[in-house]
C-alpha positions as YAML, in Angstrom:
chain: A
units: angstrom
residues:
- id: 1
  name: UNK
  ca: [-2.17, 72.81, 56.98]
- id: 2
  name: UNK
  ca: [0.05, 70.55, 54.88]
- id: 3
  name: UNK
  ca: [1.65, 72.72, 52.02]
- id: 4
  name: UNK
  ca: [0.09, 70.87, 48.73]
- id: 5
  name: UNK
  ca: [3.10, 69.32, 46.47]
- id: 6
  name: UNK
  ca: [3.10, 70.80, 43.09]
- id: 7
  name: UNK
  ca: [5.19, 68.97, 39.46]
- id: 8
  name: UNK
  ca: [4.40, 66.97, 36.88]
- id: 9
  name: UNK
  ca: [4.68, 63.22, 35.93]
- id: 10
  name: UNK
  ca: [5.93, 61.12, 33.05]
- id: 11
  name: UNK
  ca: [5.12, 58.02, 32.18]
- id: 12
  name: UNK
  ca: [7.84, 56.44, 30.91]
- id: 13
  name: UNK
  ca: [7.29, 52.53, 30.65]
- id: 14
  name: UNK
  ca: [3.97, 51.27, 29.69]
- id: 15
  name: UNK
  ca: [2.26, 48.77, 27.14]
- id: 16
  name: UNK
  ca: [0.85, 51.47, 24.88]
- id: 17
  name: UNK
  ca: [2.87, 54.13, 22.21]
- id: 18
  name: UNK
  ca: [0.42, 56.47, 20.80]
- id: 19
  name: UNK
  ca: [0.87, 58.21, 17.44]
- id: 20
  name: UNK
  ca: [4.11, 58.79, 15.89]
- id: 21
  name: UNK
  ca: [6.80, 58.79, 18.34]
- id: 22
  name: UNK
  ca: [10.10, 57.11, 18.98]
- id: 23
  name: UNK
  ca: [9.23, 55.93, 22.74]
- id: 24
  name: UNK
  ca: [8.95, 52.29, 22.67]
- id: 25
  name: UNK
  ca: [6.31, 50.34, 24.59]
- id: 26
  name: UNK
  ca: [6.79, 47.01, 26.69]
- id: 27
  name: UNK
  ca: [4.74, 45.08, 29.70]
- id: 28
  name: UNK
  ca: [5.73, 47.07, 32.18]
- id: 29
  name: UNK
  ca: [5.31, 50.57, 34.40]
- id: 30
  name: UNK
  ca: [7.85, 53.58, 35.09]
- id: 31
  name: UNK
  ca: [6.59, 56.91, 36.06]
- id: 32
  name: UNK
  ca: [9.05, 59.98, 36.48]
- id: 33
  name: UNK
  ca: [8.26, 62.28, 38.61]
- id: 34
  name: UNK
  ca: [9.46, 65.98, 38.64]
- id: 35
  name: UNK
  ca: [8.36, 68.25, 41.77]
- id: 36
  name: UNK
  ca: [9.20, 70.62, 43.85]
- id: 37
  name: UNK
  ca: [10.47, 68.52, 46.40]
- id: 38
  name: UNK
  ca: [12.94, 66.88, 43.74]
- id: 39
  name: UNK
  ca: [12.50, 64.54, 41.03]
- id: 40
  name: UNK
  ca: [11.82, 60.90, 41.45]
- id: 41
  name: UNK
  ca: [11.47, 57.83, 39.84]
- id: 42
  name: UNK
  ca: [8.68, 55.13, 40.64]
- id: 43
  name: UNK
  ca: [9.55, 51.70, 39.53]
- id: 44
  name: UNK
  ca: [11.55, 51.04, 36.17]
- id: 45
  name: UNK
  ca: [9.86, 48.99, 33.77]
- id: 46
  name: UNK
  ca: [10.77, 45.41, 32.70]
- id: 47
  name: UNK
  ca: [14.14, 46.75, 31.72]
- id: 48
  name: UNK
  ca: [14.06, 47.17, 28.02]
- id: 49
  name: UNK
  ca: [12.86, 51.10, 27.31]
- id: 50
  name: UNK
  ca: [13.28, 53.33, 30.44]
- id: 51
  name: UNK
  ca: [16.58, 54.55, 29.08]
- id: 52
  name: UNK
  ca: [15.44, 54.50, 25.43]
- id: 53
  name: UNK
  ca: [12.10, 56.46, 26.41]
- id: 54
  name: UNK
  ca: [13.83, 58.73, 29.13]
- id: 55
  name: UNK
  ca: [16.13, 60.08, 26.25]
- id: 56
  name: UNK
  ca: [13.34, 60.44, 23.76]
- id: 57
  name: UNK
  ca: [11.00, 62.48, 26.34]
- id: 58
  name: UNK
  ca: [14.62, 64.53, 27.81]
- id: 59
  name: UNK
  ca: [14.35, 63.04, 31.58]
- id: 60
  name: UNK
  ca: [17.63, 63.02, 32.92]
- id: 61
  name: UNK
  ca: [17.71, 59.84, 35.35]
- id: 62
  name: UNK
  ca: [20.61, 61.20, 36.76]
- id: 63
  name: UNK
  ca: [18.91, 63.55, 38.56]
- id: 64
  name: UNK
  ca: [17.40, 60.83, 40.73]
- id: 65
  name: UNK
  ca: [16.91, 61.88, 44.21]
- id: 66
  name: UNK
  ca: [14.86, 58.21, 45.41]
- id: 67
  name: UNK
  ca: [14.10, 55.17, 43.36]
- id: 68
  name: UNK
  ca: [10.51, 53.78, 44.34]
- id: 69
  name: UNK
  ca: [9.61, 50.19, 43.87]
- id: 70
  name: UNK
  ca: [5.97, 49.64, 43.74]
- id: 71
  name: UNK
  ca: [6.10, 45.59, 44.26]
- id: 72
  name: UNK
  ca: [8.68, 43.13, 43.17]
- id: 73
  name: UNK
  ca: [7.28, 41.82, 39.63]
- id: 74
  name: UNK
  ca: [10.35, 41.88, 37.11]
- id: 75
  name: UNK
  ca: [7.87, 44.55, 35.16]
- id: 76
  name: UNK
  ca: [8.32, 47.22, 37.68]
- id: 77
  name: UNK
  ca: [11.48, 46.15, 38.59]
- id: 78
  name: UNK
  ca: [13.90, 44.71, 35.62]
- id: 79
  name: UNK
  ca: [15.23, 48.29, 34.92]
- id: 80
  name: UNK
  ca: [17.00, 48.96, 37.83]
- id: 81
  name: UNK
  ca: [20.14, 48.28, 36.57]
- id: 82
  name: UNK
  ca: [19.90, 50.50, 33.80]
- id: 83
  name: UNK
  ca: [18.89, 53.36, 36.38]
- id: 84
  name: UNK
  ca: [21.86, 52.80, 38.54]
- id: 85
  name: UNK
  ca: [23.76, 53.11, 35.71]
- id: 86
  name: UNK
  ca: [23.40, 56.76, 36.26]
- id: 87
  name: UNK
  ca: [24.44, 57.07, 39.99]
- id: 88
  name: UNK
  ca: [27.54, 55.77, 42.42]
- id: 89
  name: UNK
  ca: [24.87, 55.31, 44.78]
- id: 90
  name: UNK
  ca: [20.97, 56.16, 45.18]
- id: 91
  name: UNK
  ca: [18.28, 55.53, 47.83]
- id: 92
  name: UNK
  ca: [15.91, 52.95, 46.75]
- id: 93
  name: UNK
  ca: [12.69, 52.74, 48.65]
- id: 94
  name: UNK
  ca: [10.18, 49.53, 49.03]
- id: 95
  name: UNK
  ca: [9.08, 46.70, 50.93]
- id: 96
  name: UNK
  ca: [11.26, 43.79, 52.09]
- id: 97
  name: UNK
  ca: [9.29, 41.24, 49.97]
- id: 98
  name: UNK
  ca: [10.61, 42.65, 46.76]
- id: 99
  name: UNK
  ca: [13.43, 39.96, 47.24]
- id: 100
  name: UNK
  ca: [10.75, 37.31, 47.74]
- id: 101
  name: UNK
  ca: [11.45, 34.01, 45.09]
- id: 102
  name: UNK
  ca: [8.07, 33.95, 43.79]
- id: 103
  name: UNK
  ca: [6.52, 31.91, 40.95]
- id: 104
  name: UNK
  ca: [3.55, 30.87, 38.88]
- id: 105
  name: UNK
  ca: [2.37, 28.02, 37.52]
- id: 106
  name: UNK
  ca: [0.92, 28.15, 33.84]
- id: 107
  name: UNK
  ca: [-2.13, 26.47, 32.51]
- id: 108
  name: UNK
  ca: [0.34, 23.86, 30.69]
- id: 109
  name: UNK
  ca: [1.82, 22.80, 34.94]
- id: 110
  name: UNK
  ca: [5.15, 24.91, 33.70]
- id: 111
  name: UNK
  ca: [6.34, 26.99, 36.46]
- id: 112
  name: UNK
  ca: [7.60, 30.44, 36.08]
- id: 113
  name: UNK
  ca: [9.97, 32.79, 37.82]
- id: 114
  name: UNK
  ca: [7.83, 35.97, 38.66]
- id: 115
  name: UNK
  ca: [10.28, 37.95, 40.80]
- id: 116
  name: UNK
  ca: [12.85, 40.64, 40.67]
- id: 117
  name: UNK
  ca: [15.00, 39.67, 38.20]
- id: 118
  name: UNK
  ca: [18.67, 40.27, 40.39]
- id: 119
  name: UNK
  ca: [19.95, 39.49, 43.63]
- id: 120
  name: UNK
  ca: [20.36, 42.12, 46.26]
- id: 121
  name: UNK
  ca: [23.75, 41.55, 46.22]
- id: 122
  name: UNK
  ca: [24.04, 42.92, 42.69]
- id: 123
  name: UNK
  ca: [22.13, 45.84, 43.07]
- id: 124
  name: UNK
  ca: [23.91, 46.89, 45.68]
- id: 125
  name: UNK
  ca: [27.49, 46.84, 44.11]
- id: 126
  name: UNK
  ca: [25.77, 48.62, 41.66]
- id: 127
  name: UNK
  ca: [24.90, 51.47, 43.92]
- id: 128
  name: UNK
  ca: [21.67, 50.58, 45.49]
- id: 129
  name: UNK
  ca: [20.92, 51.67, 49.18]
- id: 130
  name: UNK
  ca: [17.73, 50.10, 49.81]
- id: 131
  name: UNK
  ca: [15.23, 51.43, 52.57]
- id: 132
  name: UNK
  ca: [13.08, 48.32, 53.37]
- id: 133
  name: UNK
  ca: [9.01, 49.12, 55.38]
- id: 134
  name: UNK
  ca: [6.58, 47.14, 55.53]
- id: 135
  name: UNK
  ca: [4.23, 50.79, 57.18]
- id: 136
  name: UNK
  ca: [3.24, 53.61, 55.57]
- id: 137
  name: UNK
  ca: [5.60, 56.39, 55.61]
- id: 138
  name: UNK
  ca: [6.75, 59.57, 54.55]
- id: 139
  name: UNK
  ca: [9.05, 60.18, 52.04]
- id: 140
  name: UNK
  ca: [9.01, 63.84, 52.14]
- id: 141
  name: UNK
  ca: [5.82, 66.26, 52.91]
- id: 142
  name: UNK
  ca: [3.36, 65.41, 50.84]
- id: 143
  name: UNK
  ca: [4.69, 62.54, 49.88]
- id: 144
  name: UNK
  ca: [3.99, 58.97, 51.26]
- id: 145
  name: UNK
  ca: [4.23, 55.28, 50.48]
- id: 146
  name: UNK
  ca: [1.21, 52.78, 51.45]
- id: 147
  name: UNK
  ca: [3.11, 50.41, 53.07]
- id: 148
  name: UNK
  ca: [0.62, 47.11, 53.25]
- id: 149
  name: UNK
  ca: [-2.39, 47.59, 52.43]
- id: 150
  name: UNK
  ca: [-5.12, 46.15, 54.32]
- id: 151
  name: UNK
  ca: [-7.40, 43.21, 52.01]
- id: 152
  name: UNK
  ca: [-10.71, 44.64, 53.84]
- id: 153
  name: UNK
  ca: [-13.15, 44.36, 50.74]
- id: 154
  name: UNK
  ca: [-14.57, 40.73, 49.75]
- id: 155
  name: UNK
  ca: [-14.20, 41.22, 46.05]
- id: 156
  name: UNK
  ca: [-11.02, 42.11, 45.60]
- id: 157
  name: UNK
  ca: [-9.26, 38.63, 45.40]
- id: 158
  name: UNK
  ca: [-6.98, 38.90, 41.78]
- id: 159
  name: UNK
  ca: [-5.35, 35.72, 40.49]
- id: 160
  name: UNK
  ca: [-3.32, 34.57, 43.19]
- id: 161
  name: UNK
  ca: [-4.50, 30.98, 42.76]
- id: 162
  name: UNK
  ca: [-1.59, 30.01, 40.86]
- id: 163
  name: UNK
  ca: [1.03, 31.92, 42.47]
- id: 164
  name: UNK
  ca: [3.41, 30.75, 45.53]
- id: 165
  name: UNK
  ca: [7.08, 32.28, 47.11]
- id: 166
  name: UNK
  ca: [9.38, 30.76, 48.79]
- id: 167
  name: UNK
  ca: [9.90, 31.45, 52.64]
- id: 168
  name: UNK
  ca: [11.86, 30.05, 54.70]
- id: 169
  name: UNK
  ca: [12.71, 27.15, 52.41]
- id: 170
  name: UNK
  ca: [8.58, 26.26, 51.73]
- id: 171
  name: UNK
  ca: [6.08, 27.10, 49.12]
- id: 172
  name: UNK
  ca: [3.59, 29.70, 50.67]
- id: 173
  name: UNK
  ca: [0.45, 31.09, 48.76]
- id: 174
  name: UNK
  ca: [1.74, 34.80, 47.32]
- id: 175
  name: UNK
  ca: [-0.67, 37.68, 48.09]
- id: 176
  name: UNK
  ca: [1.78, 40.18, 47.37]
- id: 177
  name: UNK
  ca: [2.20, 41.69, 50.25]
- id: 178
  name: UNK
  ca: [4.80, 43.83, 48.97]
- id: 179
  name: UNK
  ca: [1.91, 45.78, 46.60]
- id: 180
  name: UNK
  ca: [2.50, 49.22, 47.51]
- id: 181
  name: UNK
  ca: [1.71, 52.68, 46.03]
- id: 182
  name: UNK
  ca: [2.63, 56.28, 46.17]
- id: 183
  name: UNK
  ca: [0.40, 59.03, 47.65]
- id: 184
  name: UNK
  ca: [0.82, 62.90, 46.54]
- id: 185
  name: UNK
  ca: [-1.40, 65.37, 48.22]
- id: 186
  name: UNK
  ca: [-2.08, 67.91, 45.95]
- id: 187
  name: UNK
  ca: [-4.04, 71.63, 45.81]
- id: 188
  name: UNK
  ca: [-6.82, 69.45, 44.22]
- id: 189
  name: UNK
  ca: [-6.42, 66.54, 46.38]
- id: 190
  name: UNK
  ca: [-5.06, 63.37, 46.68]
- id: 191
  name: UNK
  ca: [-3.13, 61.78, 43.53]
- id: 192
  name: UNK
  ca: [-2.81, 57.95, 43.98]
- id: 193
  name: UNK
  ca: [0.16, 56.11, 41.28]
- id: 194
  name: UNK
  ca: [-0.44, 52.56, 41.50]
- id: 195
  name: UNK
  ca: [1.95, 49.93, 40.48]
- id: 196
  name: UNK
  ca: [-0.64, 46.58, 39.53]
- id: 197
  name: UNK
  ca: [-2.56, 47.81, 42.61]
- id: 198
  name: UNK
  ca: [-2.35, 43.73, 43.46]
- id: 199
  name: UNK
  ca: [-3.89, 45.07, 47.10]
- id: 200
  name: UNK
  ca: [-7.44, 45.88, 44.78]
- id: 201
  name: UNK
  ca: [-8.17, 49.71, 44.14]
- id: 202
  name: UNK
  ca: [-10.61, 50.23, 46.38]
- id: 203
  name: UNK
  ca: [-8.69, 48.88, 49.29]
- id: 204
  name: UNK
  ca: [-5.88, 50.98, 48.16]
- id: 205
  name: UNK
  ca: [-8.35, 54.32, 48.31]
- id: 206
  name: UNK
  ca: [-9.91, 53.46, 50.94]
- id: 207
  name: UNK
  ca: [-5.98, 53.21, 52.88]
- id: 208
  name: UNK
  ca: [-4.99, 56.09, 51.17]
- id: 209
  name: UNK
  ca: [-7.74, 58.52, 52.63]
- id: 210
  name: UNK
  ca: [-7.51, 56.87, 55.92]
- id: 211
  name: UNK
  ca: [-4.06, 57.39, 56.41]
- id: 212
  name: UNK
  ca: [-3.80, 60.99, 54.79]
- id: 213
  name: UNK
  ca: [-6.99, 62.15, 55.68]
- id: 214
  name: UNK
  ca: [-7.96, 63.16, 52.35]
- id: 215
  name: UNK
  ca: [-10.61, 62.11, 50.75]
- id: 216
  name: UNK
  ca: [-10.95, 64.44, 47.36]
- id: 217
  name: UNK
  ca: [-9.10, 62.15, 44.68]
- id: 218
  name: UNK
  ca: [-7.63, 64.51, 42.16]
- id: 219
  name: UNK
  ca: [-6.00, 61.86, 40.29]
- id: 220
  name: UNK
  ca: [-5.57, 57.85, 39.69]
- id: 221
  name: UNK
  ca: [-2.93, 56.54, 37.40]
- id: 222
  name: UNK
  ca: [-0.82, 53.74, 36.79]
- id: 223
  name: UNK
  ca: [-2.14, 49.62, 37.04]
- id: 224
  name: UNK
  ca: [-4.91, 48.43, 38.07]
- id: 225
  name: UNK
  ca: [-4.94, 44.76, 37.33]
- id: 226
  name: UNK
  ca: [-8.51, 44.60, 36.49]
- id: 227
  name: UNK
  ca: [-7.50, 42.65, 33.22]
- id: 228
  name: UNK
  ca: [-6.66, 39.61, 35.04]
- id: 229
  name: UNK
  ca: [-9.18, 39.86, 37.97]
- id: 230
  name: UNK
  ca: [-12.63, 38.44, 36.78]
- id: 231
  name: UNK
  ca: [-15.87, 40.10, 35.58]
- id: 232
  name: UNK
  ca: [-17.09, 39.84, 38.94]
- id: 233
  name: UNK
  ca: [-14.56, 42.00, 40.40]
- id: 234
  name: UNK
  ca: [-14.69, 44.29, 37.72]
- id: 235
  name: UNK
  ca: [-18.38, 44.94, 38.03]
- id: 236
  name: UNK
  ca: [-18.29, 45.50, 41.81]
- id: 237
  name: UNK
  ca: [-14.85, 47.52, 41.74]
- id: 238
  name: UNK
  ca: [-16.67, 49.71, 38.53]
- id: 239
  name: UNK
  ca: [-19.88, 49.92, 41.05]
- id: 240
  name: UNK
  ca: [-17.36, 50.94, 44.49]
- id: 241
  name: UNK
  ca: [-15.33, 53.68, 42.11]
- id: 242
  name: UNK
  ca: [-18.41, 55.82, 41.31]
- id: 243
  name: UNK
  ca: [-18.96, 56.35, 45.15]
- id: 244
  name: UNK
  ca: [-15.58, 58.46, 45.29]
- id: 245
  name: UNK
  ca: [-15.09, 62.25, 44.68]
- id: 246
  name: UNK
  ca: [-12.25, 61.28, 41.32]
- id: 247
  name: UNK
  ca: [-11.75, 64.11, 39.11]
- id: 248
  name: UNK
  ca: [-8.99, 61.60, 36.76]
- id: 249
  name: UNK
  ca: [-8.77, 58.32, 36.33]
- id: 250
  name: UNK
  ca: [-5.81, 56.95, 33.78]
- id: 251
  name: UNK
  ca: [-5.86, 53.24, 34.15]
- id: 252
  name: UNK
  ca: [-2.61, 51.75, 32.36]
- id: 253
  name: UNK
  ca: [-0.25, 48.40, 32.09]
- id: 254
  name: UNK
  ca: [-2.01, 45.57, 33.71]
- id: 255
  name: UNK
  ca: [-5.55, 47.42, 33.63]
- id: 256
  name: UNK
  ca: [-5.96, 45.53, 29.46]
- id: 257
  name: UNK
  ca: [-7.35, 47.72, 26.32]
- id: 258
  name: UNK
  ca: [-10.58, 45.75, 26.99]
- id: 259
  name: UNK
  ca: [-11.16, 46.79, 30.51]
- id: 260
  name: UNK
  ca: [-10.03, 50.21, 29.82]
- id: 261
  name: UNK
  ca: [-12.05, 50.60, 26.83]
- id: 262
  name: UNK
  ca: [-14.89, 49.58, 29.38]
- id: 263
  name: UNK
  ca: [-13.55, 51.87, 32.00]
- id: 264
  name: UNK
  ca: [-13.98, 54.93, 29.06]
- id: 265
  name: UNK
  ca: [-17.07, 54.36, 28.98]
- id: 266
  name: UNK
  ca: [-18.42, 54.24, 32.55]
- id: 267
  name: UNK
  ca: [-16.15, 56.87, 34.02]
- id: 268
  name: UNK
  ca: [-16.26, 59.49, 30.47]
- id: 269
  name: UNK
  ca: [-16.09, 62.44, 32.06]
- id: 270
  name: UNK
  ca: [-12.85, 61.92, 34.12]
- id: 271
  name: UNK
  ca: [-11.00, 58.52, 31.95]
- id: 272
  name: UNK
  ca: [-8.13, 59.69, 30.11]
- id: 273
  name: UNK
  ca: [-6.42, 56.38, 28.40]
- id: 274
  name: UNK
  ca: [-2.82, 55.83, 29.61]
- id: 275
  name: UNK
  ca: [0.53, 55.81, 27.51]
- id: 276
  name: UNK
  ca: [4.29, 56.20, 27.29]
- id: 277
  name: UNK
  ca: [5.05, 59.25, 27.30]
- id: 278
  name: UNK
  ca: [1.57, 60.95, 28.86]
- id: 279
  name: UNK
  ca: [2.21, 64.29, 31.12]
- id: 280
  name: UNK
  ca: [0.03, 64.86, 33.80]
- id: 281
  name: UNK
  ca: [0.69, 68.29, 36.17]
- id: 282
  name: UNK
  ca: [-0.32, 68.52, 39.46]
...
């Protein structure tokens, strides 16, 4: 039997900043992760308070062994510079899309860059090795990234009506293929980070104990993207949740105060809300 990996996690970028702290908040996601198979970061924020917050909470980003990338959105992704700032050269793990040139159209026909916000190129002279899968793998025992996740339930379909990328010089609809999230099997069972979870939740659960073969979910934190993904989807995703075994949930970033406030109230026993600076130990 798999020997359970045991740490803690910080959350270090988020939207919220709760009580009287010095952490700053911003629209975006960093969680750092300290364990006993090393310490990790996964993703980095939109850039403007992982190095602020990291400092206020005392999490030394030198100490780095991987940099995870959840997806390519400039909000998990627009601190990486400011991490490699802290290394000659680091591992940085995700899916090849992350260099996609993606966009979205606003309600006013304006179009808007939505991708990482550097070239490869630069990253790399920076000190960026990056380790590019499309498949689920391993980073270490007990620890895995998603890879794709299959799109197997029909209400799961976020906003990708106004989004495109670029491939091989043409406009292509963007599903986000790239949507990825990390998998930690615990004493208690399976702890699921999400980046937006773009893939839907319940097809990323549903992956998650297919691939690791556990199906007690000790924990769920990070984005869920439920604010942007329709009442509809919301009521049946709500309705799918309750069918799990979830001792946490802490929805954060791109689940929305108002779909989290809803969340509190239909999961009470397990919601916790989600915040810079929130410890969880596993």
């Amino acid at each position: 039997m798999m020997k359970p990996v045991k740490g803690s996690l910080t959350i270090l970028a988020d939207n919220i900043v709760v009580g009287k702290v010095e952490s700053l908040g911003e629209h975006g996601f960093s969680v750092y992760l300290e364990t006993d198979k090393g310490v990790y970061l996964f993703d980095t924020g939109k850039g403007g308070t992982i190095v602020h917050n990291a400092t206020v909470y005392k999490k030394d980003l030198a100490s780095l062994r991987n940099i995870i990338l959840s997806h390519g959105h400039g909000d998990h992704t627009g601190g990486l510079p400011e991490v490699l700032r802290f290394h000659k050269q680091i591992d940085v793990l995700g899916h090849p899309d992350i260099f996609l040139n993606r966009f979205r159209k606003e309600e006013d026909g304006t179009e808007r860059y939505g991708g990482i916000p550097y070239t490869r190129g630069y990253l790399e002279k920076m000190g960026a090795r990056f380790v590019l899968n499309r498949d689920y793998s391993e980073i270490d025992r007990g620890f895995y990234l998603t890879g794709e996740v299959p799109r197997e339930t029909d209400f799961e379909l976020g906003d990708m009506g106004d989004r495109y990328g670029i491939r091989d010089g043409k406009a292509v609809p963007e599903i986000i293929l790239d949507d990825q999230s990390l998998l930690i099997t615990t004493e208690r069972g399976l702890l699921i980070v999400l980046g937006c979870a773009h893939s839907g939740i319940i097809n990323i659960i549903n992956h998650a104990i297919k691939m690791t073969g556990v199906d007690t979910i000790f924990a769920i934190i990070g984005g869920t993207h439920l604010g942007f993904s329709g009442q509809v989807q919301l009521e049946k995703t709500i309705a799918a949740l309750k069918t799990y075994h979830i001792e946490h949930l802490i929805p954060g970033h791109c689940t929305g105060i108002e779909v989290a406030t809803r969340l509190s109230r239909e999961f009470e026993k397990i919601f916790h809300f989600s915040h810079v600076g929130r410890v969880f130990e596993f």
